[in-house]
N, C-alpha and C positions, 0 to 999 in steps of 0.2 A: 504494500500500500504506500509505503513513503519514495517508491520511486515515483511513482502518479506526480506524488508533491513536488517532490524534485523537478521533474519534467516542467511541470504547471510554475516552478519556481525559477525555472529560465526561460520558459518562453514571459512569463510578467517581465522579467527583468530587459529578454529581448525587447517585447514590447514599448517598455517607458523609454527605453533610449531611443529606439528610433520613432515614438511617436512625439518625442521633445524635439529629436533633429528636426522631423516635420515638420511642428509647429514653428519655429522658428524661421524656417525657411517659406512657409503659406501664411502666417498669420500678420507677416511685412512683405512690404512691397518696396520696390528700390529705390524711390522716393521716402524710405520710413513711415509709412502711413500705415498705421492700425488697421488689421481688419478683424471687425467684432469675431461675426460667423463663422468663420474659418477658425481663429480662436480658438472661440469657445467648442469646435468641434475635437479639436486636439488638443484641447485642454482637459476635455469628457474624458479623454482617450488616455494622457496622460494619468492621469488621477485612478482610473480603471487597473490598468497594466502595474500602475506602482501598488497597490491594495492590492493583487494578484501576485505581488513579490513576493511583500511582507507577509503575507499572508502562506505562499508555498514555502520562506523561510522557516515561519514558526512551527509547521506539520510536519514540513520533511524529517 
């Protein structure tokens, strides 16, 4: 059972990293201008993936 977690414990981690790389890279534009939506959709994203770390951390 705790390989599940493991497994679930790097893909969360894959996850946050590259949905922050995302966001950083969609939520500006090369002007610097905010965009809300885009944001907040990889910011959903972010927040998910990292609570799917910590979380496959503490099980495994």
């Amino acid at each position: 059972m705790s390989q599940i977690w493991a497994a679930l414990c790097v893909a969360g981690f894959a996850g946050w990293v590259t949905s922050t790389i995302v966001f950083i890279f969609t939520a500006f534009t090369k002007d610097n201008e905010f965009l809300p939506r885009k944001a907040l959709l990889w910011g959903i994203a972010i927040v998910m993936s990292f609570a799917l770390w910590v979380v496959g951390l503490k099980m495994a």
